[in-house]
C-alpha positions in Angstrom: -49.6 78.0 26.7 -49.7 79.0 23.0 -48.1 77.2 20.0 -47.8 77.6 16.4 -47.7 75.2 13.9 -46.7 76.0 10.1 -48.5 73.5 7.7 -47.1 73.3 4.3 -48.1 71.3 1.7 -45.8 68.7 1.4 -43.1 66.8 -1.1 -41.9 63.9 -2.0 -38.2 65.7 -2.0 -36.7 65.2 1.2 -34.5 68.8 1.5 -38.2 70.4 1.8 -37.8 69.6 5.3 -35.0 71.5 5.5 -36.5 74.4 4.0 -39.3 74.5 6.5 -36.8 74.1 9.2 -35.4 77.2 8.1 -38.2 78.9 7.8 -39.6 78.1 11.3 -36.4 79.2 12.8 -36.4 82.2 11.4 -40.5 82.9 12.7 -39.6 81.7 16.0 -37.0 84.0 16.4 -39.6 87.0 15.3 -42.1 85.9 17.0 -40.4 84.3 20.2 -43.2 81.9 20.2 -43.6 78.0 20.6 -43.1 77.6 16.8 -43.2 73.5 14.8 -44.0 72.7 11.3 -45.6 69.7 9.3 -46.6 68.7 6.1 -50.3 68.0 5.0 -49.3 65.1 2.3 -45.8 62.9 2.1 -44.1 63.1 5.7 -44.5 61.3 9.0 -44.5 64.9 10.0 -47.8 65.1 9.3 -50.6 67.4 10.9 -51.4 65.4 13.9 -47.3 64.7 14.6 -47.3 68.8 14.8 -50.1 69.2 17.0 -49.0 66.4 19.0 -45.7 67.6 19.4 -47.1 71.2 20.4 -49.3 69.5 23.1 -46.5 67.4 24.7 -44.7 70.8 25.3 -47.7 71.9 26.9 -49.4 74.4 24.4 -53.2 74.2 24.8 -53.7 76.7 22.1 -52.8 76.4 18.7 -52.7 78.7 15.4 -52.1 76.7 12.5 -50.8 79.1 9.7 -50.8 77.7 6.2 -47.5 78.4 4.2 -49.8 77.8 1.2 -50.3 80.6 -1.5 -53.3 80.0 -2.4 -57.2 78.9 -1.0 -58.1 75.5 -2.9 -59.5 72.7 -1.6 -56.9 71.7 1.1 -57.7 75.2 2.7 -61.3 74.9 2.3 -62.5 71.2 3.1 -58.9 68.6 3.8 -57.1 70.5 6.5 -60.4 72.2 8.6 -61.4 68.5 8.7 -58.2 67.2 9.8 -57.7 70.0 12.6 -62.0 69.4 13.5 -61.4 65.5 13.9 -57.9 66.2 16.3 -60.0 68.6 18.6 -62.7 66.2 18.7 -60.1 63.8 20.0 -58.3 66.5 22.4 -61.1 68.6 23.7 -58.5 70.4 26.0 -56.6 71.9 22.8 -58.0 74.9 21.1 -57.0 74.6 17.4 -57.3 77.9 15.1 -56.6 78.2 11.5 -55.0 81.2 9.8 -55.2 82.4 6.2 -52.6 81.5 3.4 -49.9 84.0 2.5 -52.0 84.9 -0.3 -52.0 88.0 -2.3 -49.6 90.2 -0.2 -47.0 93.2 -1.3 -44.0 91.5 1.4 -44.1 88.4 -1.4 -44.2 90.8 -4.2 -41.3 92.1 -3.1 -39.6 89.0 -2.5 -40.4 88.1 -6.8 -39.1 91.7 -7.4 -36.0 90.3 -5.7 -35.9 86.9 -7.2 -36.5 88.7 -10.8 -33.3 90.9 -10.3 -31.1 88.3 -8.9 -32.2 86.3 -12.3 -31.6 89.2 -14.3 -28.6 90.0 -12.9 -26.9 86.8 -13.3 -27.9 86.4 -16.9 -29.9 82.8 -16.7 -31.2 81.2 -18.9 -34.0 78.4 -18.8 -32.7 74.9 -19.2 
């Protein structure tokens, strides 16, 4: 069985989890998949909780996708080691790891949006 696990970065602000909720919904119901999310610093829902939630609904193969903008050093050295040490520990799980959202027109778009909705309502910065 297949699972997905969104990583994001993580906050000290609590409603964040509600914002990944949301967001998970919303790719489980495009993708129809087996579909969790954690947080790489500041939450119990951290990277192993995710996996380890994915494995005790029986998923064996993992994609963790990054909803991070941008490669730095969690992409490159903290969360490959984190997912390396869990596989170590769970030979039976085959843990991939996708690319960050990156440079992509679908989130241009979305700023385009954003930039009108500003615009639109007149704010101003605080």
């Amino acid at each position: 069985m297949k699972g997905t696990l969104l990583l994001a970065h993580g906050s000290r602000r609590k409603e964040t989890e509600q914002t990944m909720a949301e967001v998970c919904g919303e790719v489980r119901s495009l993708t129809g998949g087996n579909v969790t999310f954690a947080f790489m610093e500041f939450s119990e829902n951290n990277i192993e909780a995710g996996l380890e939630r994915l494995r005790a609904d029986g998923a064996r193969e993992v994609c963790v996708v990054p909803y991070f903008l941008f490669d730095g050093v969690h992409i490159h050295e903290d969360i490959p080691a984190e997912l390396a040490a869990y596989q170590a520990g769970h030979p039976e799980m085959r843990v991939r790891f996708g690319r960050t959202l990156g440079a992509d027109r679908r989130l241009a778009e979305i700023v385009a949006d954003r930039i009108r909705e500003a615009q639109a309502q007149g704010q101003e910065a605080s």
